[in-house]
N, CA and C atoms as a LAMMPS dump frame, in Angstrom:
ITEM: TIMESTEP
0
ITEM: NUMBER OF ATOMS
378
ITEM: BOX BOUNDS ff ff ff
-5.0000000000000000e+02 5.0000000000000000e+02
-5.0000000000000000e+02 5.0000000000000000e+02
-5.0000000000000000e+02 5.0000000000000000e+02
ITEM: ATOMS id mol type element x y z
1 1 1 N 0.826 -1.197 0
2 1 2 C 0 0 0
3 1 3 C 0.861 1.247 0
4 2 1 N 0.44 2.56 -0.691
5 2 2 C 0.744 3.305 -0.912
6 2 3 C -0.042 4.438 0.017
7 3 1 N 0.055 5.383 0.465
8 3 2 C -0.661 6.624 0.965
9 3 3 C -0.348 7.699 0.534
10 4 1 N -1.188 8.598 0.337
11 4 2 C -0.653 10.07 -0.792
12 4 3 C -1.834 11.385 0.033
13 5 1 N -0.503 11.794 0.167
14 5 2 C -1.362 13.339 0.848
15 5 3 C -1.049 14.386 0.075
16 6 1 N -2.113 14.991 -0.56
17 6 2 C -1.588 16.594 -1.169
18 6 3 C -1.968 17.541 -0.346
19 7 1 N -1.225 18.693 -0.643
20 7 2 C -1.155 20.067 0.141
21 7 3 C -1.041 21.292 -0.718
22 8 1 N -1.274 22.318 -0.513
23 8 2 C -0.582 23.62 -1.235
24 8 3 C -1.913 23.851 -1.468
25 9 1 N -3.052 23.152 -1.725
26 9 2 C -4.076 24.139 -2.522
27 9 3 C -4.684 25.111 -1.917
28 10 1 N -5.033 26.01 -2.727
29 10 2 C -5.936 27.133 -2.036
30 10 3 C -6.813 28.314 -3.229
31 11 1 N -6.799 29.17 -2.898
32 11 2 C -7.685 30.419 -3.554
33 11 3 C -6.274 31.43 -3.955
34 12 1 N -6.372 31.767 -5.395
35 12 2 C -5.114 32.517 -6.101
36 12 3 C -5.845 33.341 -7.246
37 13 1 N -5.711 34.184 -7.122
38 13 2 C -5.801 35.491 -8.508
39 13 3 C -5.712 34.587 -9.899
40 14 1 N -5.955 34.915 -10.828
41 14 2 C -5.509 34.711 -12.151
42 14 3 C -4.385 35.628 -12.702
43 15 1 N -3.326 34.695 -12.855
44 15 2 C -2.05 35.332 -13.369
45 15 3 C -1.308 34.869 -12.134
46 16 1 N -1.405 34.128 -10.725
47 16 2 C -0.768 33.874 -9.63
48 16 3 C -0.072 32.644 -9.577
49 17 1 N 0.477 32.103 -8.407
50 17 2 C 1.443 30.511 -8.52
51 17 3 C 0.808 29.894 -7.266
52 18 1 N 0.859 28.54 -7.443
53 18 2 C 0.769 27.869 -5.95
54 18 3 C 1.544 26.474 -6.458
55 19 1 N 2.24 25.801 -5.487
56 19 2 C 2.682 24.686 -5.692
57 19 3 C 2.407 24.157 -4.51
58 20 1 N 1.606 22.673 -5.403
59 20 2 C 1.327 21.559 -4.749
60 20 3 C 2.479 20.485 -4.157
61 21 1 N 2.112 19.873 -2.92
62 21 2 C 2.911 18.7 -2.333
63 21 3 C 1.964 17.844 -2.288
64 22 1 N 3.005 16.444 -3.218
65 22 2 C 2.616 15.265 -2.632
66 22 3 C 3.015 14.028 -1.614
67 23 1 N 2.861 14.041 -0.336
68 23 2 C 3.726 13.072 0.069
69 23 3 C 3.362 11.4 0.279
70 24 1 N 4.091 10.804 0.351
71 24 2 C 3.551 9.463 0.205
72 24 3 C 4.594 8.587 1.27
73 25 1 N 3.843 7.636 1.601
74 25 2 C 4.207 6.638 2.325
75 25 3 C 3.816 5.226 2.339
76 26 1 N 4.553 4.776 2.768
77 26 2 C 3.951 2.87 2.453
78 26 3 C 5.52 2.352 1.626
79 27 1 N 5.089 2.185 0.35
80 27 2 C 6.068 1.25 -0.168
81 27 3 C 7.323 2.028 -0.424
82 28 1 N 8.25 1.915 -1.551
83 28 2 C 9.386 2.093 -1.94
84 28 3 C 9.415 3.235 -2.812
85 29 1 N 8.88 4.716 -2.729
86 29 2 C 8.247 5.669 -3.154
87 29 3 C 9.616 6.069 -4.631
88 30 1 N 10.701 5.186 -4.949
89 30 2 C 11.329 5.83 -5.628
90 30 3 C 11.099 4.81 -7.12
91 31 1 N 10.341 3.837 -6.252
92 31 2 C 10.092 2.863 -7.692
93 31 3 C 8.706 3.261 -8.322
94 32 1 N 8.056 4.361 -7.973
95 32 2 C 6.465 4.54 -8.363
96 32 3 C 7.016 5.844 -9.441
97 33 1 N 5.746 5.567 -10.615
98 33 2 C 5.601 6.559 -11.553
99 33 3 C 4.853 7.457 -10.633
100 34 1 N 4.57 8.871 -11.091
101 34 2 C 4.035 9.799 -10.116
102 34 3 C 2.97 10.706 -11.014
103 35 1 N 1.634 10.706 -10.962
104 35 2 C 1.263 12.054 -11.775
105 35 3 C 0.201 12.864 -10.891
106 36 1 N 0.186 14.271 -11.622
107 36 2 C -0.936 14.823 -11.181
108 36 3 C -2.292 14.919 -11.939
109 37 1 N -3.592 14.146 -11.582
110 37 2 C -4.836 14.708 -12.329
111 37 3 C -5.837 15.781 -11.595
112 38 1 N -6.589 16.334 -12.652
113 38 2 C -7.592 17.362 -11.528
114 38 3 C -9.145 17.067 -12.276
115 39 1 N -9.569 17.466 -11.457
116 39 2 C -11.076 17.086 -11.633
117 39 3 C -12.278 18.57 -11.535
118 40 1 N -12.561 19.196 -12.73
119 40 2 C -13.469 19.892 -12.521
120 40 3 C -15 20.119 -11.783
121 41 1 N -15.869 20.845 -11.727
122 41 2 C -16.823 20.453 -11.524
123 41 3 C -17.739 20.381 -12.247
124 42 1 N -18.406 18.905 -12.339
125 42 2 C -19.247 18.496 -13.776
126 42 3 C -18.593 18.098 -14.986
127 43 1 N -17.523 17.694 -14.39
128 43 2 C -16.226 17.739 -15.78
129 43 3 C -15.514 16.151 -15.146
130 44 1 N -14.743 15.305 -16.201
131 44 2 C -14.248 14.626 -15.963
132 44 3 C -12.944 14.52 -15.527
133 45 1 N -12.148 13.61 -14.631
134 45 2 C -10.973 13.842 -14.297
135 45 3 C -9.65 13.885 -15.586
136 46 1 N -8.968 14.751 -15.319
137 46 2 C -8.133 14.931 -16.623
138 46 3 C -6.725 14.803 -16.015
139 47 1 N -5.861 14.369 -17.072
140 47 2 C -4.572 14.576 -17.043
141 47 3 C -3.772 15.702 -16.903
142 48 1 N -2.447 16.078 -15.831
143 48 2 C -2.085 17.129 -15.676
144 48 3 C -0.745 16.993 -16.476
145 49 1 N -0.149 16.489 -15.091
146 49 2 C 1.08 15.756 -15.526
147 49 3 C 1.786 14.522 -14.849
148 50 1 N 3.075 14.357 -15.432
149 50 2 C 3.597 12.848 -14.787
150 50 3 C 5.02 12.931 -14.949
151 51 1 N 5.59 12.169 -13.696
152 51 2 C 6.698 12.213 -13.769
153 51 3 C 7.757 10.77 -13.684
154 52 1 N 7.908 10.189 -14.486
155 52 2 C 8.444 8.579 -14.199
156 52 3 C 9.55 8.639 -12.916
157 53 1 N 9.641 7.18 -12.475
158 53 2 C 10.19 6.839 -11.226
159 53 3 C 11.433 7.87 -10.956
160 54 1 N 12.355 7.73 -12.078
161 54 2 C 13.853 8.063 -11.93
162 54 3 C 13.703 9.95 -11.961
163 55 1 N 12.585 10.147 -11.866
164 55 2 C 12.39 11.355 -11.978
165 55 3 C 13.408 12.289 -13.291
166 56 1 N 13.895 11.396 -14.7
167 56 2 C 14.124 12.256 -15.835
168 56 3 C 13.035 12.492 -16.721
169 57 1 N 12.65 11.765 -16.515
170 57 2 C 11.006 11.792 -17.906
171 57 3 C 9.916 12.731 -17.274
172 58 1 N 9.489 13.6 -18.04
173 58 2 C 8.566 14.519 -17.693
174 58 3 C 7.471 14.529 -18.621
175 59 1 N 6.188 14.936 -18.583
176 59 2 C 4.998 14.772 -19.108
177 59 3 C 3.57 15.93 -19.184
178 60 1 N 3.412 16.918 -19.86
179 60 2 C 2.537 17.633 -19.309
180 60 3 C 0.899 17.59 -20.456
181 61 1 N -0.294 17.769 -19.964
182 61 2 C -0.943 17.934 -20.82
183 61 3 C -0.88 19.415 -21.694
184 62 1 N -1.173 19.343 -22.381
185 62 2 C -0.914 20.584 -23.515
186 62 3 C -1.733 21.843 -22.93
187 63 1 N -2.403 21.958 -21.879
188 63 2 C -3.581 23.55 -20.795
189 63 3 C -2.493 23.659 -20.027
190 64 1 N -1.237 22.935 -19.512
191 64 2 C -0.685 23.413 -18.722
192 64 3 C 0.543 23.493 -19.134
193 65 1 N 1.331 22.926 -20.055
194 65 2 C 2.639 23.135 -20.807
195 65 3 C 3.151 24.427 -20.839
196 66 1 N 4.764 24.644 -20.239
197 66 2 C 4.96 25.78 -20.021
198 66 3 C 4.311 26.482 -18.902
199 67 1 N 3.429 26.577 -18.519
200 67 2 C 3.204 26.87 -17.165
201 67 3 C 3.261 26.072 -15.948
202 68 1 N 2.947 24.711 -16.058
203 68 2 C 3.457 23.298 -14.75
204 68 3 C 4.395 23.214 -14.729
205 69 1 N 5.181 22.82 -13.864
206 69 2 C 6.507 21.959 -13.825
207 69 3 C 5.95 20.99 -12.561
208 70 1 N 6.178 19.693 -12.621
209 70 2 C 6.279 18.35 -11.908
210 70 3 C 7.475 17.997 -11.951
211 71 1 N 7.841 17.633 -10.637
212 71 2 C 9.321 17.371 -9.889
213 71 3 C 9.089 16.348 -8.814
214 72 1 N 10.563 15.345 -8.483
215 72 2 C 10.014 14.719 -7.416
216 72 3 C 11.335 15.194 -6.496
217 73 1 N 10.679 14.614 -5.599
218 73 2 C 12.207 14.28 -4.45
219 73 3 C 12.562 12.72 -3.94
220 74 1 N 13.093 12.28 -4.361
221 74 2 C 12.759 10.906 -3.789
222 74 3 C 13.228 10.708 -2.208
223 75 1 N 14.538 11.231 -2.119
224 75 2 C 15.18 11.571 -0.299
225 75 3 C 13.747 12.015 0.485
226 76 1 N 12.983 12.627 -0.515
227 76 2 C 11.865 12.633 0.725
228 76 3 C 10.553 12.372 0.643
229 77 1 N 10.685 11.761 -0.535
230 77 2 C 9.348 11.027 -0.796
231 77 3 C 8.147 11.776 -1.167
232 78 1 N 8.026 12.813 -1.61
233 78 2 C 7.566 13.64 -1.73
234 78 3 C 7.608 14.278 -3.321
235 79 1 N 6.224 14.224 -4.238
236 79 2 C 6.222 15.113 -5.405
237 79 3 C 5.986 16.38 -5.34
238 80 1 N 6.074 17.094 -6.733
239 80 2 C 5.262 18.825 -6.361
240 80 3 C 4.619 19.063 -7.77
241 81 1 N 3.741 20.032 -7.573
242 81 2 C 3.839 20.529 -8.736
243 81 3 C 3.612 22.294 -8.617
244 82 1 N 4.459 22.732 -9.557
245 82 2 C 4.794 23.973 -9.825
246 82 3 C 3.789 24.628 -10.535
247 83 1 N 2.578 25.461 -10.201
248 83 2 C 2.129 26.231 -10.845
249 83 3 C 1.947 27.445 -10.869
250 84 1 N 2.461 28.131 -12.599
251 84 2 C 2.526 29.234 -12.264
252 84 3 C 1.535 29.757 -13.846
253 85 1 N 1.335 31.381 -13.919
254 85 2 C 0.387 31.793 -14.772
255 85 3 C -1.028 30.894 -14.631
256 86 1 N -1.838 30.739 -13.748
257 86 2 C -3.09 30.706 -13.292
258 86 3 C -4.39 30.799 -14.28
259 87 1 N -4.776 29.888 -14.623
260 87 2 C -6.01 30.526 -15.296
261 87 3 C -7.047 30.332 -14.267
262 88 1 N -8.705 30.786 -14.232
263 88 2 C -9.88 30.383 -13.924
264 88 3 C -10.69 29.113 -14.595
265 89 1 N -9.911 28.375 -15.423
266 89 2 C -9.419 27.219 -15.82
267 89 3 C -9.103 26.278 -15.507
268 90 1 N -8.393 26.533 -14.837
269 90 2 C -7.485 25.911 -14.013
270 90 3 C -7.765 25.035 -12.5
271 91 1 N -9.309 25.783 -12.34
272 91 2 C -9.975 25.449 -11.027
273 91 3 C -10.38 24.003 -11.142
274 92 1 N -9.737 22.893 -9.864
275 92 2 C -10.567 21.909 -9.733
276 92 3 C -9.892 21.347 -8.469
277 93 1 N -10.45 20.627 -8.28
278 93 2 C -9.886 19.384 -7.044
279 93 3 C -8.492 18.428 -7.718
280 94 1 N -7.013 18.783 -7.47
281 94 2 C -5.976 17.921 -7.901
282 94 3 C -6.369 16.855 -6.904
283 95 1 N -5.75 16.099 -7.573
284 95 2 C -5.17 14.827 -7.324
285 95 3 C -3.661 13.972 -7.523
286 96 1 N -3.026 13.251 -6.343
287 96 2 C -1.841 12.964 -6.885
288 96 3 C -1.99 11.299 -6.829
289 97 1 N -1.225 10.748 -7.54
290 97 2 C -1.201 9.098 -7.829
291 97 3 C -0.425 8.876 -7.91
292 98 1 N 0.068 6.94 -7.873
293 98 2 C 0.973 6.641 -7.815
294 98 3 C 1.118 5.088 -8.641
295 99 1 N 1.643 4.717 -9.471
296 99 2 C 1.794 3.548 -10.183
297 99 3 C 3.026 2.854 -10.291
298 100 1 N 2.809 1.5 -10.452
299 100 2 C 4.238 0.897 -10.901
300 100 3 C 4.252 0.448 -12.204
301 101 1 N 4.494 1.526 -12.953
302 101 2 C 4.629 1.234 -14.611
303 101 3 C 5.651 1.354 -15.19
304 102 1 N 5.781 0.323 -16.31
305 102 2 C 7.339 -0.24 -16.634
306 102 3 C 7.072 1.406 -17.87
307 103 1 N 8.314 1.288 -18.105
308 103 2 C 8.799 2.566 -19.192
309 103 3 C 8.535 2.668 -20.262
310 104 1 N 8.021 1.441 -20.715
311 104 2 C 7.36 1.066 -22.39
312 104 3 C 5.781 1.694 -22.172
313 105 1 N 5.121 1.9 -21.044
314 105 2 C 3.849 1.718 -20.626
315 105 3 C 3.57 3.534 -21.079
316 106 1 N 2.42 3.996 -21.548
317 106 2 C 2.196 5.563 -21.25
318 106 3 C 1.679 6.073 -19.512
319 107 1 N 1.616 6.844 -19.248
320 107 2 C 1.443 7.737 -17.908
321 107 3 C 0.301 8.862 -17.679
322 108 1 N -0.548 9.048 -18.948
323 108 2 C -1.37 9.398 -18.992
324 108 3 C -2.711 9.531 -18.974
325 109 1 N -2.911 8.468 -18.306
326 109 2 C -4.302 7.282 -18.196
327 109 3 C -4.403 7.352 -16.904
328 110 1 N -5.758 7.763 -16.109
329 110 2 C -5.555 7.278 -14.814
330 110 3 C -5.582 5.757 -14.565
331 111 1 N -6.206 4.671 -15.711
332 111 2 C -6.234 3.958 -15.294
333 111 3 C -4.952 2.956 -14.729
334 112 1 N -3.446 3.352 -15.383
335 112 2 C -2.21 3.43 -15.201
336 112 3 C -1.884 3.151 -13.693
337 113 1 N -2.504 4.282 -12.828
338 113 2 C -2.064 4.146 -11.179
339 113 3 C -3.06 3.127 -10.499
340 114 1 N -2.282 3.09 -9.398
341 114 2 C -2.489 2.499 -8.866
342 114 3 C -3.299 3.175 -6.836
343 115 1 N -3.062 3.762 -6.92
344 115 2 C -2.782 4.442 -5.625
345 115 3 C -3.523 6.187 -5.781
346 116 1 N -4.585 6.475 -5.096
347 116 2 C -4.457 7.799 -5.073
348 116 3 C -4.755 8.72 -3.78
349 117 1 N -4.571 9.952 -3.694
350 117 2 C -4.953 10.913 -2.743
351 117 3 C -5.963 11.262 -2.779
352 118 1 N -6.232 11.718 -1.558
353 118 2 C -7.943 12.608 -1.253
354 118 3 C -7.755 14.086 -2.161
355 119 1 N -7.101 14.604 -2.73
356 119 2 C -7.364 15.696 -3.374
357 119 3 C -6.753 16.802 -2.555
358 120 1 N -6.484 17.995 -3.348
359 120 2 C -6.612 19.362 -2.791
360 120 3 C -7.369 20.26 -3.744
361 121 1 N -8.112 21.467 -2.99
362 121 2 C -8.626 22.242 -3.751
363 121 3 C -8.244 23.935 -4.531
364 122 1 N -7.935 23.565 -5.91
365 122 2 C -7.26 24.937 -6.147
366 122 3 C -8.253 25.985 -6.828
367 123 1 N -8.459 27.018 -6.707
368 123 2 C -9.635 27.763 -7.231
369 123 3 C -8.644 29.149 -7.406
370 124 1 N -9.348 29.323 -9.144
371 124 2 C -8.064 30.522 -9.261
372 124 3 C -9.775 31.571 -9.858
373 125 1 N -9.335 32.52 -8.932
374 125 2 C -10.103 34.197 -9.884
375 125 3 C -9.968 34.399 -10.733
376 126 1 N -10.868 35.348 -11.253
377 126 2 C -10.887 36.28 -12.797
378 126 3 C -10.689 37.826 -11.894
């Protein structure tokens, strides 16, 4: 078993930054693929981004490219994600996950993980 807590979310201007933490505990947190999805309201859960185990491979959906950055730490077990330039867009409940997917596999599927968090809530102004 895996456990995943996110943090950082909150209420931000449009045009503002907040970066999310994910921390996790349970298994061997440096062998898990890592991504972030968010979930609108009335909207389906979508792909953010992902970051494979060794933390070189990076992944973003094309609404947040150039503005996300996803990073891990493995010394502390812990993902993030970097957001900056804000849309009202942008508003939903993240989510962070966790999978053990070999490198041939894609990362963009929730059905991919294995493991997820209760969410945080980010809500950006106009």
């Amino acid at each position: 078993q895996v456990q995943l807590v996110e943090s950082g979310g909150g209420l931000v201007q449009a045009g503002g930054s907040l970066r999310l933490s994910c921390a996790a505990s349970g298994r061997t947190f440096s062998n898990y693929a890592m991504g972030w999805f968010r979930q609108a309201p009335g909207k389906e859960r979508e792909f953010v981004a992902a970051i494979r185990s060794s933390g070189l491979t990076t992944y973003y959906a094309d609404s947040v490219k150039g503005r996300f950055t996803i990073s891990r730490d493995n010394a502390k077990n812990t993902m993030y994600l970097q957001m900056s330039s804000l849309k009202p867009e942008d508003t939903a409940v993240y989510y962070c996950d966790a999978g053990l997917i070999p490198a041939i596999v894609g990362v963009t599927t929730a059905r991919q993980y294995d493991y997820w968090g209760q969410g945080t809530q980010v809500t950006v102004s106009s």
